[in-house]
DSSP file (Angstrom, degrees, kcal/mol; ACC not computed):
  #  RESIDUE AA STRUCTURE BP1 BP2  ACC     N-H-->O    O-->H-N    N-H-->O    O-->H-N    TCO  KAPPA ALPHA  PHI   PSI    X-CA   Y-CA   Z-CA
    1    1 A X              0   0    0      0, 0.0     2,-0.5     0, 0.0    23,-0.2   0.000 360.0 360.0 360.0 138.1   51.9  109.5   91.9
    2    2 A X  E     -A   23   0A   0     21,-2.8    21,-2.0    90,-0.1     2,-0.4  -0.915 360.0-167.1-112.4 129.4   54.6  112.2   91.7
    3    3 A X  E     -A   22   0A   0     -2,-0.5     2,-0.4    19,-0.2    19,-0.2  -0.927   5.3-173.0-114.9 132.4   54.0  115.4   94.4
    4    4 A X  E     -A   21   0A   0     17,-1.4    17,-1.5    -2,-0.4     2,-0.5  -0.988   6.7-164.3-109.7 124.9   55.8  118.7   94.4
    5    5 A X  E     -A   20   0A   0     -2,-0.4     2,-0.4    15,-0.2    15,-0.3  -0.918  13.9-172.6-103.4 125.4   55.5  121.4   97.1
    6    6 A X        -     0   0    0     13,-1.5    13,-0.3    -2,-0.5     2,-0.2  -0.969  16.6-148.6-128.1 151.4   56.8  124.7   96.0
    7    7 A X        -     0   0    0     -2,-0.4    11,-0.2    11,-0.2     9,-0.0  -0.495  17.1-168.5 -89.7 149.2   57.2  127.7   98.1
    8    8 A X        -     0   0    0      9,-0.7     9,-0.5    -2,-0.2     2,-0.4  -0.348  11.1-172.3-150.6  67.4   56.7  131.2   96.3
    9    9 A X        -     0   0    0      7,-0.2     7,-0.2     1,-0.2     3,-0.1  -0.745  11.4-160.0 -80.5 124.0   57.6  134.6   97.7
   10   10 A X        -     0   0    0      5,-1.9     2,-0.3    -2,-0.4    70,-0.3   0.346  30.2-127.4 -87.4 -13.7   56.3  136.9   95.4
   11   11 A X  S >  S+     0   0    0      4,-0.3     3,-2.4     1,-0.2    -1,-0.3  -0.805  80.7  21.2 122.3-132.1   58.5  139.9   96.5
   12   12 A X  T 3  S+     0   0    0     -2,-0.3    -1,-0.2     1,-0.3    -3,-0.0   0.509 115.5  67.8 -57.4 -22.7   57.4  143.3   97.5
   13   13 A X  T 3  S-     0   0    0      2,-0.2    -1,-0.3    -3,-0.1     3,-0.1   0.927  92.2-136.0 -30.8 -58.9   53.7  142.0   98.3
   14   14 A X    <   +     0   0    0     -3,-2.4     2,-0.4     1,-0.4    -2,-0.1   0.625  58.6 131.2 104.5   2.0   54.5  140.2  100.9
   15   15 A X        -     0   0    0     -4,-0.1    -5,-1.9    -7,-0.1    -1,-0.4  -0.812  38.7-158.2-111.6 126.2   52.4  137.3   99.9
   16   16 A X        -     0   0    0     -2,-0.4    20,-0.7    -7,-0.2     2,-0.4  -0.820   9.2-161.3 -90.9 157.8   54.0  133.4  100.0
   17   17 A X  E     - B   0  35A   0     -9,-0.5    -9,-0.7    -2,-0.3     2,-0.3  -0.971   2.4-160.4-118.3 131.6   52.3  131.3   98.0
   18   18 A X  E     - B   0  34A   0     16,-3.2    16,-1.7    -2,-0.4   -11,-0.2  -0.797  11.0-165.8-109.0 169.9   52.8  127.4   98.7
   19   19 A X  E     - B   0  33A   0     -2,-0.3   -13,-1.5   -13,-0.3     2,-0.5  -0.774  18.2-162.4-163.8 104.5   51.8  124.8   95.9
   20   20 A X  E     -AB   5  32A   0     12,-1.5    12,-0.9   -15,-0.3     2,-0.4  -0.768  14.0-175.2 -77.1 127.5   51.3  120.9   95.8
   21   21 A X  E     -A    4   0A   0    -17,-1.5   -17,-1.4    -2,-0.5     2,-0.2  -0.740   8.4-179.2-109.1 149.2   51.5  119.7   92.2
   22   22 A X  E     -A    3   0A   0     -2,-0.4     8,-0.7   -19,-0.2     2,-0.4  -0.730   3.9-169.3-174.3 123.5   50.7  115.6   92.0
   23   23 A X  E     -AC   2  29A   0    -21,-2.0   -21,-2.8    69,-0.2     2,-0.3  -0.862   6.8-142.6-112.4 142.4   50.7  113.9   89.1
   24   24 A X    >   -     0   0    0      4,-1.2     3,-5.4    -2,-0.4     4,-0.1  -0.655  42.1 -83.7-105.3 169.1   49.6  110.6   88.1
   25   25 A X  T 3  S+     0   0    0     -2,-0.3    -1,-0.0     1,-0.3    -2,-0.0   0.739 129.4  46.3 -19.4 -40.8   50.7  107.8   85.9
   26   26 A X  T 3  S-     0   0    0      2,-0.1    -1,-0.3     1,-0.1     3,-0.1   0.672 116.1-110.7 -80.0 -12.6   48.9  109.8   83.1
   27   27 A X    <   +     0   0    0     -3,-5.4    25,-2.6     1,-0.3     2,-0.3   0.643  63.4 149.2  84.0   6.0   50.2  112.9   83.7
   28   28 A X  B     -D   51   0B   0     23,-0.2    -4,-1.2    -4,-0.1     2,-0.3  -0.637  30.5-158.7 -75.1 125.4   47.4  114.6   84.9
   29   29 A X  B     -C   23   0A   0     21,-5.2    21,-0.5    -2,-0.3     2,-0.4  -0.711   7.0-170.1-114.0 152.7   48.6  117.4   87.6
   30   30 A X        -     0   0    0     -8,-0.7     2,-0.6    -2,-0.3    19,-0.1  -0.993  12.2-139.9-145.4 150.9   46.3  118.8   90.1
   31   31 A X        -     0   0    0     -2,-0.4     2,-0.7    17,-0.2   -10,-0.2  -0.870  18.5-169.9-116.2 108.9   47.0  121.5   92.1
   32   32 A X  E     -B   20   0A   0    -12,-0.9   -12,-1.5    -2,-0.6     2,-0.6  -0.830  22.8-173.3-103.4 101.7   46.4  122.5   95.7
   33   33 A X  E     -B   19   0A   0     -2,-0.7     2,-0.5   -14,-0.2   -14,-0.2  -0.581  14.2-171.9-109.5 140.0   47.3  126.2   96.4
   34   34 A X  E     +B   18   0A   0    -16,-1.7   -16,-3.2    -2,-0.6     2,-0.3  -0.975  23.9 144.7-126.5 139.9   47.4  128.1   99.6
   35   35 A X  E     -B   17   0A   0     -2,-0.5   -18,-0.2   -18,-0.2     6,-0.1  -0.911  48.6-135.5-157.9 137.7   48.0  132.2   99.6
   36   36 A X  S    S+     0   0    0    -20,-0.7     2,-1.2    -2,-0.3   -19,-0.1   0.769  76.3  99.2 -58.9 -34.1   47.0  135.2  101.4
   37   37 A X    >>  -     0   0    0    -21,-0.3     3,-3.0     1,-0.1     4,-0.6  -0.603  64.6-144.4-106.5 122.0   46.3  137.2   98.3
   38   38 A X  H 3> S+     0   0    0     -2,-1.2     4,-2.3     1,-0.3     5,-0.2   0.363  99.4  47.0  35.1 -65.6   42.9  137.6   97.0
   39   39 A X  H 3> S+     0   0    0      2,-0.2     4,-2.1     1,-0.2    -1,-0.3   0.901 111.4  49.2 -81.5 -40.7   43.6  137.6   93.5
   40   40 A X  H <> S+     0   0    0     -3,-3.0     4,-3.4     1,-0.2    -1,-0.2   0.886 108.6  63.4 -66.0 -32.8   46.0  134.3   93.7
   41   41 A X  H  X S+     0   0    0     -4,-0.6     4,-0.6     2,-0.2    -2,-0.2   0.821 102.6  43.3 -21.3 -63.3   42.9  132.8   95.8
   42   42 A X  H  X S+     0   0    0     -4,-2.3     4,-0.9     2,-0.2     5,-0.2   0.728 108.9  61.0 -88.0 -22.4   40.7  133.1   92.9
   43   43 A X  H >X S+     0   0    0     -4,-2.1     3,-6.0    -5,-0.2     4,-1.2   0.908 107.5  50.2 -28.6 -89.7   43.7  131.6   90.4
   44   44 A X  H 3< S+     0   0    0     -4,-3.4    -2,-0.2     1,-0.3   -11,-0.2   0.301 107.1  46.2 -65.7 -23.6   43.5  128.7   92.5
   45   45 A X  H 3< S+     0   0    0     -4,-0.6    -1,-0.3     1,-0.1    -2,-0.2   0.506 116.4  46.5 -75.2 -11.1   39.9  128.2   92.4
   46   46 A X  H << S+     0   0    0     -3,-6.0     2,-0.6    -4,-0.9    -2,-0.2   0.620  89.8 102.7 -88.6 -28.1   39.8  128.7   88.3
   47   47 A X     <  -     0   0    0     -4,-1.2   -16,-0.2    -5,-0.2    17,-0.1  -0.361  59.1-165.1 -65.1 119.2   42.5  126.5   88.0
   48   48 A X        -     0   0    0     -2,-0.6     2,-0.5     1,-0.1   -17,-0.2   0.095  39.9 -86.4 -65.9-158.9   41.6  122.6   86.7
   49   49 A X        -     0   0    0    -19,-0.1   -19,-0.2    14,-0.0     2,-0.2  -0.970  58.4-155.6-108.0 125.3   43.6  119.8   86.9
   50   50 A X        -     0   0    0    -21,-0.5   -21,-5.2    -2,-0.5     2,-0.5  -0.589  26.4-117.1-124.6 158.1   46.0  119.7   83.4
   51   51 A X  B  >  -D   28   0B   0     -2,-0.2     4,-2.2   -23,-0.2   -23,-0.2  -0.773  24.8-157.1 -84.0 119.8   47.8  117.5   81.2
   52   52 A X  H  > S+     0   0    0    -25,-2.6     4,-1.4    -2,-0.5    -1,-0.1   0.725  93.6  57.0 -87.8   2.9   51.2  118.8   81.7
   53   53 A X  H  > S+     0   0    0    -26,-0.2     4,-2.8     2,-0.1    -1,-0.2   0.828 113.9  42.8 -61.6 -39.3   52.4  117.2   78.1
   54   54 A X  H >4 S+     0   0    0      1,-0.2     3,-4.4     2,-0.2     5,-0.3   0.882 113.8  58.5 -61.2 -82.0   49.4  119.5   76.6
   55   55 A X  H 3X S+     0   0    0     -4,-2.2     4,-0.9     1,-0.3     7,-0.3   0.541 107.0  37.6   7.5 -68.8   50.6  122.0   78.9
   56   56 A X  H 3< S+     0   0    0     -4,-1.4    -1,-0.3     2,-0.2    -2,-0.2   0.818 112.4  63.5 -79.5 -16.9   54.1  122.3   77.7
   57   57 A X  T << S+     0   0    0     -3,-4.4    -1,-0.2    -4,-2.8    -2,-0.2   0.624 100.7  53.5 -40.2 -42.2   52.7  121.9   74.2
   58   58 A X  T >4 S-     0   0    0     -4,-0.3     3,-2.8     1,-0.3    -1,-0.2   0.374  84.2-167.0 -83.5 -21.5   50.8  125.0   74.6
   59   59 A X  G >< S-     0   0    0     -4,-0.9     3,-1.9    -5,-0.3     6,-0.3  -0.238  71.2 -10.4  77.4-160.2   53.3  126.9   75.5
   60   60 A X  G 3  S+     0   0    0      1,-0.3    -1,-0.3     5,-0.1    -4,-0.1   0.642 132.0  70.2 -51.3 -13.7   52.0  130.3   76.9
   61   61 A X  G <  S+     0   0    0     -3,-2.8    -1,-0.3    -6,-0.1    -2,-0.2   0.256  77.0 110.8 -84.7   7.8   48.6  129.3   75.6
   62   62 A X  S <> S-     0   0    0     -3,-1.9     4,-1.5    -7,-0.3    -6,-0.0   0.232  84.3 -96.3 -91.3-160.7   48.0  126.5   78.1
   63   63 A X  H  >>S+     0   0    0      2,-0.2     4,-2.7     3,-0.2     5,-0.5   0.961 115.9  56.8 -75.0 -66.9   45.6  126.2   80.8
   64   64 A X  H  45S+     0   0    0      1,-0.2     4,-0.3     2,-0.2    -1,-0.1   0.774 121.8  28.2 -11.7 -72.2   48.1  127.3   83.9
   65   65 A X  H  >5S+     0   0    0     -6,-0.3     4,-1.9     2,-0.2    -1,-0.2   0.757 116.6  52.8 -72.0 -40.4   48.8  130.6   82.1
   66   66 A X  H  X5S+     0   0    0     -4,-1.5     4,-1.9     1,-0.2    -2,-0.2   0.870 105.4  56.0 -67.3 -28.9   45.9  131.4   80.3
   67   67 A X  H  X5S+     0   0    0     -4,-2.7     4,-1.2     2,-0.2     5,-0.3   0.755 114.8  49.5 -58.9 -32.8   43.6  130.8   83.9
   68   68 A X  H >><S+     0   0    0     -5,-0.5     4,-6.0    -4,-0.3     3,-1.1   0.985 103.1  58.9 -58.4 -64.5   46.4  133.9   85.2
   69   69 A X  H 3< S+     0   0    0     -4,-1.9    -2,-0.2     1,-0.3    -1,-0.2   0.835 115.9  28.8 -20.9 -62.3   45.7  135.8   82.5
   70   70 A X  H 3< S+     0   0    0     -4,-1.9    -1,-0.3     1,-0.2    -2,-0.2   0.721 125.1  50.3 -89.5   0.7   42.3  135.9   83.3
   71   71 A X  H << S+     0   0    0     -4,-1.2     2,-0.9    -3,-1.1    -2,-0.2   0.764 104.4  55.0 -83.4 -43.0   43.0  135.6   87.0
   72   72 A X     <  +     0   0    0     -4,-6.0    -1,-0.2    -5,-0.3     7,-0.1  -0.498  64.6 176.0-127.4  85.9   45.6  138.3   87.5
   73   73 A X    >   -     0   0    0     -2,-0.9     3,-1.2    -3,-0.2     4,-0.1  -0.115  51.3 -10.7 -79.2 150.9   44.6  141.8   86.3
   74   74 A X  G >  S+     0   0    0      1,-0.3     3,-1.0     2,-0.2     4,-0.1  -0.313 132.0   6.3  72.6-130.8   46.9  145.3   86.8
   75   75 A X  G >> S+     0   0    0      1,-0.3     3,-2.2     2,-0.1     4,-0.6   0.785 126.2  68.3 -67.8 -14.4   49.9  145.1   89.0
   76   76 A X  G X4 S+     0   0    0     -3,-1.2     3,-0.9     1,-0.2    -1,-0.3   0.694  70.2  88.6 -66.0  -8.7   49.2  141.8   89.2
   77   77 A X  G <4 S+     0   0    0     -3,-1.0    -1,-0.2     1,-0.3    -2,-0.1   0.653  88.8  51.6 -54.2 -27.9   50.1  141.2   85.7
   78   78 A X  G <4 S+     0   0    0     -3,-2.2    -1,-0.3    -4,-0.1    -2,-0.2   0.602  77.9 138.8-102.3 -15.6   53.9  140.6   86.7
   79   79 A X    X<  -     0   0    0     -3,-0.9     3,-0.5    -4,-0.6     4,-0.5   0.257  42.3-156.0 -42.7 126.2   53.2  137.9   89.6
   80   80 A X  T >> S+     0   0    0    -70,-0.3     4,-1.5     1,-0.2     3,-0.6   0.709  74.8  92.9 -74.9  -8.8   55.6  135.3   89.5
   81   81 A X  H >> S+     0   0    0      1,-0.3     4,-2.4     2,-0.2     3,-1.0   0.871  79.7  56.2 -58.9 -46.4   53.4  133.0   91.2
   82   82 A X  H <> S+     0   0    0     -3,-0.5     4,-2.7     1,-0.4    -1,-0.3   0.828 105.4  50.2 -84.1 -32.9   51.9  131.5   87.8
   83   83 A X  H <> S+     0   0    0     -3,-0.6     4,-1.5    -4,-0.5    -1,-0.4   0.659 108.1  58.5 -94.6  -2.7   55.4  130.4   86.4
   84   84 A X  H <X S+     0   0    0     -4,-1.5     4,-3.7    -3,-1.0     5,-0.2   0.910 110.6  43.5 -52.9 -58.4   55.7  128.7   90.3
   85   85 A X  H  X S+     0   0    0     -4,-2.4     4,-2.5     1,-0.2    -2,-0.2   0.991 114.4  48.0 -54.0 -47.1   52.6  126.8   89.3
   86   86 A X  H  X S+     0   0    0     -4,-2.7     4,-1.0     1,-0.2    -1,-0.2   0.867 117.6  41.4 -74.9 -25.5   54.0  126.0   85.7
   87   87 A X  H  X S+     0   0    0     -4,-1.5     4,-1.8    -5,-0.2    -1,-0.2   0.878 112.1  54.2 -78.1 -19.4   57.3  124.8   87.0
   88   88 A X  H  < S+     0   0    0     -4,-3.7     4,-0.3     1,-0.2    -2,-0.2   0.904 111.5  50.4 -53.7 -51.1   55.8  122.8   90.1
   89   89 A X  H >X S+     0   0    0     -4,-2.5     4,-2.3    -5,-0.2     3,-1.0   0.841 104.9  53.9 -58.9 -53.5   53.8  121.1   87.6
   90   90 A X  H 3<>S+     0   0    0     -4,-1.0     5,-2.2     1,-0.3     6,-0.3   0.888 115.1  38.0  -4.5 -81.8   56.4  120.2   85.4
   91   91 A X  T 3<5S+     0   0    0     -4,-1.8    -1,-0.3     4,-0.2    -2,-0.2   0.559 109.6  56.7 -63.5 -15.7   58.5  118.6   88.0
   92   92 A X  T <45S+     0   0    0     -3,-1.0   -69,-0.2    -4,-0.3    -1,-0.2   0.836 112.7  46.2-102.5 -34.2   55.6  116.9   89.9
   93   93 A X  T  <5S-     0   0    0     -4,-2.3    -2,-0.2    -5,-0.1    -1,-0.2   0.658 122.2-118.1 -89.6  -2.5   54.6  115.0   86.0
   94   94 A X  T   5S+     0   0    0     -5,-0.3    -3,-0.2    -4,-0.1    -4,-0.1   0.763  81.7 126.2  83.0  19.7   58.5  114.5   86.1
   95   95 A X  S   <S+     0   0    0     -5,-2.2     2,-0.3    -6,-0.2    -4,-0.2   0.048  72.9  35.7-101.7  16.7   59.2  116.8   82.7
   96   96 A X  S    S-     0   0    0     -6,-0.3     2,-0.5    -5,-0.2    -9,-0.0  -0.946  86.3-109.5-172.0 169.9   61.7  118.9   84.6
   97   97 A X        -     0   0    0     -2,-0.3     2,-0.2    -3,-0.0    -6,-0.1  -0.951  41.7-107.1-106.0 115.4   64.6  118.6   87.4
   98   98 A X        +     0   0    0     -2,-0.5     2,-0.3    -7,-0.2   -10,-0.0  -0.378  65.5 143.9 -10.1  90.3   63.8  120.2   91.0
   99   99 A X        -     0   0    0     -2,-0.2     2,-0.3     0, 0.0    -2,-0.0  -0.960  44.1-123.7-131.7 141.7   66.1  123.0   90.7
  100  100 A X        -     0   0    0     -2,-0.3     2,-0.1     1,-0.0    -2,-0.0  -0.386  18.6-155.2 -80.5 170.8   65.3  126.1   92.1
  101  101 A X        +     0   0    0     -2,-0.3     2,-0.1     2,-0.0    -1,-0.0  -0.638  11.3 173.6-102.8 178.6   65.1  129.8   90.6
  102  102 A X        -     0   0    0     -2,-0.1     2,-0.5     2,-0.1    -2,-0.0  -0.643  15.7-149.7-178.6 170.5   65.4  133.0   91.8
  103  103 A X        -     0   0    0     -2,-0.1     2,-0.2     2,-0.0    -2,-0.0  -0.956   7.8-161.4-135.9 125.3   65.4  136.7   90.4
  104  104 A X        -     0   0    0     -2,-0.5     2,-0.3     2,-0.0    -2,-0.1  -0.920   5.2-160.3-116.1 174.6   67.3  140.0   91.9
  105  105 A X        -     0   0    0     -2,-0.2     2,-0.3     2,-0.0    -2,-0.0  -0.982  10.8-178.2-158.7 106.3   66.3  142.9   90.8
  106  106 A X        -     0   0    0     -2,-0.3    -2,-0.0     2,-0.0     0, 0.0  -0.849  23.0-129.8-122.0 113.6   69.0  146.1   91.4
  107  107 A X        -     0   0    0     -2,-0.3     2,-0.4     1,-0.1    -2,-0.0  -0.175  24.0-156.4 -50.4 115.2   68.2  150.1   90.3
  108  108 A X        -     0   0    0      1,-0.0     2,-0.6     0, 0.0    -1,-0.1  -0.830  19.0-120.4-118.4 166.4   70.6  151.5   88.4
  109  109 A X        -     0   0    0     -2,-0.4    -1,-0.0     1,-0.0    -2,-0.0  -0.645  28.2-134.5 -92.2 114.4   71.4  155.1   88.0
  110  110 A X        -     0   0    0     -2,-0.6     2,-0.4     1,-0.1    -1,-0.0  -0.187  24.0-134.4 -50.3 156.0   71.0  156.1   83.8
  111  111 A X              0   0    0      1,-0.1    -1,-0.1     0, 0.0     0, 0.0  -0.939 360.0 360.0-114.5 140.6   74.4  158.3   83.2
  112  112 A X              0   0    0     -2,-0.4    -1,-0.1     0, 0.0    -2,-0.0   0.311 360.0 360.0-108.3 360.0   73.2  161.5   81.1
């Protein structure tokens, strides 16, 4: 068995999200998520446990993302959390390197 924990500050929310990925021999990843918001809450209860070969197979169509989809309506649309889960998973079935991300995000003034 392979385990990943990933940490997830989702930005201006204010909500961290943590995430256990553990995979076994087969590649079957299972997920244990803890978060304060609502919406990632009910993610985590939709989510099954996935083949992350199928997974990556699927592309955007896969279980991970499509369970957001129907999990994370409105502003929620943009949450980074789900592509936390889909890289955690990755790494935990050993189909990616532990690296981290991260995004900045600066307003700039259009010139007229």
């Amino acid at each position: 068995m392979s385990a990943v924990e990933t940490t997830i500050d989702a930005g201006v929310c204010g909500f961290v999200t943590r995430v256990r990925a553990t995979a076994d021999s087969d590649a079957m990843v299972r997920f244990e998520i803890d978060s304060p918001c609502a919406n990632i809450q009910g993610l985590a209860v939709r989510l099954p446990a996935v083949d992350a070969y199928a997974e990556i197979g699927a592309g955007f169509e896969g279980e991970v993302l499509r369970t957001a989809r129907a999990s994370l309506k409105a502003c929620c649309s943009g949450c980074v959390v789900p592509n936390g889960i889909f890289k955690g998973m990755q790494i935990a079935a050993g189909l990616a390197l532990p690296r981290d991300i991260s995004m900045g995000f600066e307003r700039v003034e259009e010139k007229t």
